[in-house]
C-alpha positions as CSV (number, residue, x, y, z in Angstrom):
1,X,-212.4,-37.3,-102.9
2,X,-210.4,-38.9,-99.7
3,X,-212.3,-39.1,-96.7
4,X,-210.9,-37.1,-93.7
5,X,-210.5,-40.5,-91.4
6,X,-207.5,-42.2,-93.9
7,X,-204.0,-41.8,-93.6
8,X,-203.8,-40.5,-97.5
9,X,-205.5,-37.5,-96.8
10,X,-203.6,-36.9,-93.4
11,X,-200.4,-37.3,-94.9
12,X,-200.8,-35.5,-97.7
13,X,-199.9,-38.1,-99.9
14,X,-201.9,-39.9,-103.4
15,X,-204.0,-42.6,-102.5
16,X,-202.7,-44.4,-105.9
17,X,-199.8,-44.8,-103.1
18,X,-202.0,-47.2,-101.0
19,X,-200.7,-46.2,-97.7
20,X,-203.7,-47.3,-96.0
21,X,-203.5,-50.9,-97.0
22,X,-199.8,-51.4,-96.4
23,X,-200.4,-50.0,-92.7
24,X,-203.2,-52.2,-92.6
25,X,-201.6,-55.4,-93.4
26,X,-198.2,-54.3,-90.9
27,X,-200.5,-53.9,-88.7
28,X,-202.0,-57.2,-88.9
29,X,-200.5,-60.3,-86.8
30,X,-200.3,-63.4,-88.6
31,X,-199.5,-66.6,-86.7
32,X,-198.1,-69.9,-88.4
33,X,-198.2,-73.0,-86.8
34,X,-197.9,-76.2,-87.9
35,X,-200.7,-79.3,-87.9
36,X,-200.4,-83.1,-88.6
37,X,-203.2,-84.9,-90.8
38,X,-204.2,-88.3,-92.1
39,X,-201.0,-90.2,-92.6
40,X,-198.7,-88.3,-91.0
41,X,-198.8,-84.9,-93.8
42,X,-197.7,-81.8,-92.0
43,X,-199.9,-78.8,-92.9
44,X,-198.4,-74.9,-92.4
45,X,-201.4,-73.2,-91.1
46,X,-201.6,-69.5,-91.3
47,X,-203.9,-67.6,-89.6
48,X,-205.3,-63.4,-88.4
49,X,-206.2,-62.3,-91.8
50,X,-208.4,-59.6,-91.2
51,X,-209.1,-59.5,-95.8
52,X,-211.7,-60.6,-97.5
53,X,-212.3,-64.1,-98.8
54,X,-211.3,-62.8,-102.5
55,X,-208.4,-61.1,-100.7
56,X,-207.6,-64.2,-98.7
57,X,-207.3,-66.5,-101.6
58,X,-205.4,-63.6,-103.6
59,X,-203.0,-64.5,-100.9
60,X,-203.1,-68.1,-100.8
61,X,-202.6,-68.1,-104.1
62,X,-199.2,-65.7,-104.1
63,X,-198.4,-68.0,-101.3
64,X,-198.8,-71.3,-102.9
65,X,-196.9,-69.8,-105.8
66,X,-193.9,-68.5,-103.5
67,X,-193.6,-72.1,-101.6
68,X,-194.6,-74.4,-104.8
69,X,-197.1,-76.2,-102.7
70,X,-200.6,-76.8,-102.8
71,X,-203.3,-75.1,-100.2
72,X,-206.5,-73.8,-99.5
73,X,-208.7,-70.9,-97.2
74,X,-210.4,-72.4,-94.6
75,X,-212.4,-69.4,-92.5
76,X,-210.1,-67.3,-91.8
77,X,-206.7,-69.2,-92.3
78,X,-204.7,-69.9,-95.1
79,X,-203.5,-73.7,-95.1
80,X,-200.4,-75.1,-97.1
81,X,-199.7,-78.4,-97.9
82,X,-196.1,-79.4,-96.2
83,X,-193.9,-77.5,-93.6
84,X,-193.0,-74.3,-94.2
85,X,-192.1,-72.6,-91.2
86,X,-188.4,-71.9,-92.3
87,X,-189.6,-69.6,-94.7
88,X,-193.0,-68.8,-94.4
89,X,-192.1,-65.7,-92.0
90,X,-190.2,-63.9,-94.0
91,X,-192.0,-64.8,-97.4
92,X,-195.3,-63.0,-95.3
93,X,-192.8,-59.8,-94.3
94,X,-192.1,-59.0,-98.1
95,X,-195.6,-59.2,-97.9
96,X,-195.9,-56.6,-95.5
97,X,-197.7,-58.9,-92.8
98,X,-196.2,-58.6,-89.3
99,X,-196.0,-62.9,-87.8
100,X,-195.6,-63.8,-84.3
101,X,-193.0,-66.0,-83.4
């Protein structure tokens, strides 16, 4: 039975739709920067996932897979090895992120 405070039962629409998670990942702002580490090695850092760590390395995982590249979670930040900030933005939009510039 849908509770009265999600968007599914407001909108009148199945909650096998998952409205409520794709509002709640647009709504969301991820911001990718990049950091230098031993030797030089750039590392894309993406961060303002407000998910779970399972979540979190669902997406790290989908990410890593997208970009070929290796990665890991660290807190609250998904880090990938190389940089990716030419397509990292609009890889995270299909997504259903929103990214800050």
């Amino acid at each position: 039975m849908a509770n009265n405070d999600d968007l599914s039962s407001i909108a009148g629409l199945p909650e096998e739709l998952g409205i409520d998670q794709d509002l709640s990942k647009s709504q969301q702002q991820l911001s990718v920067h990049v950091d230098t580490r031993r030797y030089g090695k750039a590392v894309t850092v993406v961060s303002g996932f407000d998910l779970s760590k399972d979540e979190l390395r669902d997406v790290a995982s989908r990410l890593k897979s997208k970009l070929a590249c290796g990665g890991t979670v660290e807190d609250d930040s998904v880090e990938l090895q190389g940089d990716h900030t030419g397509r990292i933005g609009d890889i995270l939009r299909d997504m259903g992120y929103g990214v800050q510039t």
